[in-house]
N, C-alpha and C positions, 0 to 999 in steps of 0.2 A: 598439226595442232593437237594439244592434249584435249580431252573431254571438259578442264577446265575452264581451258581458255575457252569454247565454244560455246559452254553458258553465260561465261563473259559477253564475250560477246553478241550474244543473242539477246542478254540482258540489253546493252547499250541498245538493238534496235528494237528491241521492245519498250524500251522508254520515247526513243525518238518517237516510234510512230502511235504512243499513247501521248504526249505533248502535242503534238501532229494535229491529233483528232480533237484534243484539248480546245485547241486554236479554231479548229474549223468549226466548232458547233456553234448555231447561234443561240442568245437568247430568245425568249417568249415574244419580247419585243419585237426582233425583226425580222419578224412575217413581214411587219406594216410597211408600204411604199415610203422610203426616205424621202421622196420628192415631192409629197402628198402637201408639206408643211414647212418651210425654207428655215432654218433653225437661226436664232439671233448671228453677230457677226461674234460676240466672244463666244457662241459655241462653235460656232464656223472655224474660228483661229485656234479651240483646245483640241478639235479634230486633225488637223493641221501640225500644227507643232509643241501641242501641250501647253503645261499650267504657265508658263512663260509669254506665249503668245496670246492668251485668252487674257491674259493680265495686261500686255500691252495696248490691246484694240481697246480695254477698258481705259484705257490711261488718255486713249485718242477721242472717245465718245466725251469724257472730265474737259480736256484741252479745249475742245470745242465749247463746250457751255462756260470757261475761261476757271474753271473749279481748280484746276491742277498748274505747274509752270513748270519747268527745268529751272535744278538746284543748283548750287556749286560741285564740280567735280563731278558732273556725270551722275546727278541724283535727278530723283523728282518731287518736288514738295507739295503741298496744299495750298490753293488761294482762294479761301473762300469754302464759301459750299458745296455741296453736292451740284445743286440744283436741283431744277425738275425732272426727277426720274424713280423709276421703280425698278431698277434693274437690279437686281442682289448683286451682283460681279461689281459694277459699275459700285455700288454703294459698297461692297466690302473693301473695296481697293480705298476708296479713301476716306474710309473710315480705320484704313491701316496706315497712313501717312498721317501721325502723330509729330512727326519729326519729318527731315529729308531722308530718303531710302534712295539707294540703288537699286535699279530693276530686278534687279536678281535676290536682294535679300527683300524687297514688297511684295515678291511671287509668294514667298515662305512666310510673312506674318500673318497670323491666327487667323484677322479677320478677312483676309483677301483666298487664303487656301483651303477655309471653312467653305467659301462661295464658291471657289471652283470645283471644290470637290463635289458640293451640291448640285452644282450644273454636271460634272461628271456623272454624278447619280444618272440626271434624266435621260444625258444621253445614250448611259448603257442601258435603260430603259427602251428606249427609244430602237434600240440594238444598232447603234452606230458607233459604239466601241462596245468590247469583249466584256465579260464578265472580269469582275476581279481575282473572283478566286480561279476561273479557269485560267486567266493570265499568268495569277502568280502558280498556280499548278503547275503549268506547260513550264514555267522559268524555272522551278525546281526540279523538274524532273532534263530540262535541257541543260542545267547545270551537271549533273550527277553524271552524263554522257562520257565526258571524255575522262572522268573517273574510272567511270567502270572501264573503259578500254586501256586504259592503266594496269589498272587491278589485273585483268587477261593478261596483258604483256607479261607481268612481274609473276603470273603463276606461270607462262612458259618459262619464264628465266629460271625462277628453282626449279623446273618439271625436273621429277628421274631423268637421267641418259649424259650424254657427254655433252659439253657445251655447246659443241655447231651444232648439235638437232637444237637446243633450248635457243642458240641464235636465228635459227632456223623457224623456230616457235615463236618468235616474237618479227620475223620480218613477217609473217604471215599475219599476226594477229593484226601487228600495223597496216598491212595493204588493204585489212577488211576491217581495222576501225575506224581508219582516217576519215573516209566517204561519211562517216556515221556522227565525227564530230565535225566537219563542215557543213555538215547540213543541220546539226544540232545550233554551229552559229549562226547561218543565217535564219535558221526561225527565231532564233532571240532580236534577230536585229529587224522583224516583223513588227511595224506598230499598230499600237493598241486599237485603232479605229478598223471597224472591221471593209468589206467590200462594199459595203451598202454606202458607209462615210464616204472611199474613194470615189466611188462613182458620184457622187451626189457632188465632190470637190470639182470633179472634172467638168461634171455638167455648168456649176456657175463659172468655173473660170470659162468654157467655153461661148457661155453665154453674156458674161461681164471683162471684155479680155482687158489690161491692163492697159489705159489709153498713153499716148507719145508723151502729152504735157496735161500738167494740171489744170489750167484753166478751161479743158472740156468737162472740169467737173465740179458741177458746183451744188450739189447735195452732198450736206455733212453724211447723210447713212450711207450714201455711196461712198463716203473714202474709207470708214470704218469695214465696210464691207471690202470693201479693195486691200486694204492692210489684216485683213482676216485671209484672205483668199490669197496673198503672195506677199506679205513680210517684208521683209528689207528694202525690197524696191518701192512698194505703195510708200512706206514711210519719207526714201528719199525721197522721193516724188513728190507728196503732198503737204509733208512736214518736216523740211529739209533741215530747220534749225533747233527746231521742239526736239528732233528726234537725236541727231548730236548732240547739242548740247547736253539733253535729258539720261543718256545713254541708253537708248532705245534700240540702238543700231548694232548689229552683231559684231559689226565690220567698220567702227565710227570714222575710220581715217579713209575711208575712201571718196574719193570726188562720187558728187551726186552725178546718178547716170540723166544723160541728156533727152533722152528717149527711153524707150520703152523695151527694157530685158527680155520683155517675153515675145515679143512680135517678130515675126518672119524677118525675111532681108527684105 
């Protein structure tokens, strides 16, 4: 390999392992025991699966107090009021249902992504997801990765010499860039919530596990919780029509499961 290509390349893993450390730092925040405090169930569901899912537990806590209903064509509308509630998620979401929305586009209007993103705030407070700017730092610099081992390739390709050393100079730079951009993607494919959120998920699903049928549950906070904590299934499970019709469901054309996806045999 030329002297070029080896700055190349040193470059590439000196960005990986400065996104690396990006990644691994915590906030101020989380010194604090995440278990200390059980975070609502839409902070539970944006830990989880993001502004998507924290919007939907909000739409199931609305359902409940009868504020919301499934539209036509897989929307969700408004019926009614809020209710009695003080929850900002809960109140931005349907104070964004002006009209019927689709889950997907009530995630993105003003007044429902203002409220997540605020709840967002606490939680990286909280240091149960990443800072932003280290997020998007570590993203920018794990972008740039397979760049640069590009760039190394293409300086062995013109290097001075005959063309098998310069072919020669680029099977080498690829054996020692490759490692550098697989591992560049799967830190991008690291979500935002940091170890402190997992463990803290693992801990209530291990402690609330997803029961066989609905009628062993008849607290509204625990479904809310249950559909924070596992998605698609608490949904079929407990709001099997709300959530097809409503288009809530990832996967709407599937038969609702009979039992319980997450329990042993």
């Amino acid at each position: 390999m030329t002297t070029g290509m080896w700055w190349f390349i040193g470059a590439a893993w000196g960005e990986l392992l400065l996104a690396a450390a990006l990644l691994r730092t915590r906030s101020r925040g989380s010194e604090a025991t995440a278990g200390d405090e059980v975070p609502p169930p839409q902070a539970l569901a944006l830990l989880r699966g993001g502004r998507r899912a924290a919007v939907t537990v909000a739409l199931v806590a609305l359902h409940q107090r009868g504020a919301v209903a499934a539209g036509r064509k897989h929307t969700i509308r408004a019926n009614g009021g809020p209710g009695r509630t003080s929850d900002p998620v809960q109140l931005g979401v349907h104070g964004a249902l002006h009209r019927a929305f689709a889950l997907r586009t009530l995630a993105l209007r003003p007044e429902a992504r203002q409220a997540v993103d605020a709840l967002r705030g606490e939680l990286r407070g909280a240091g149960l997801l990443r800072p932003a700017a280290r997020q998007w730092g570590a993203r920018a610099l794990l972008g740039c990765v397979p760049l640069t081992v590009v760039a190394g390739a293409a300086t062995g390709l013109f290097a001075p010499g005959a063309p098998g050393a310069s072919a020669a100079n680029i099977a080498v730079a690829l054996a020692v860039g490759v490692p550098t951009v697989l591992a560049a993607v799967a830190l991008l494919r690291l979500p935002p919530a940091t170890r402190a959120a997992g463990r803290l998920l693992d801990d209530l699903r291990e402690r609330h596990p997803l029961p066989a049928h609905r009628r062993e549950v008849t607290d509204g906070r625990l479904v809310q919780l249950y559909v924070a904590l596992y998605g698609d299934p608490a949904l079929a499970l407990f709001l099997p029509r709300f959530s097809r019709e409503g288009g809530l469901l990832d996967r709407p054309d599937e038969e609702r499961p009979t039992g319980n996806p997450y329990a042993g045999p």
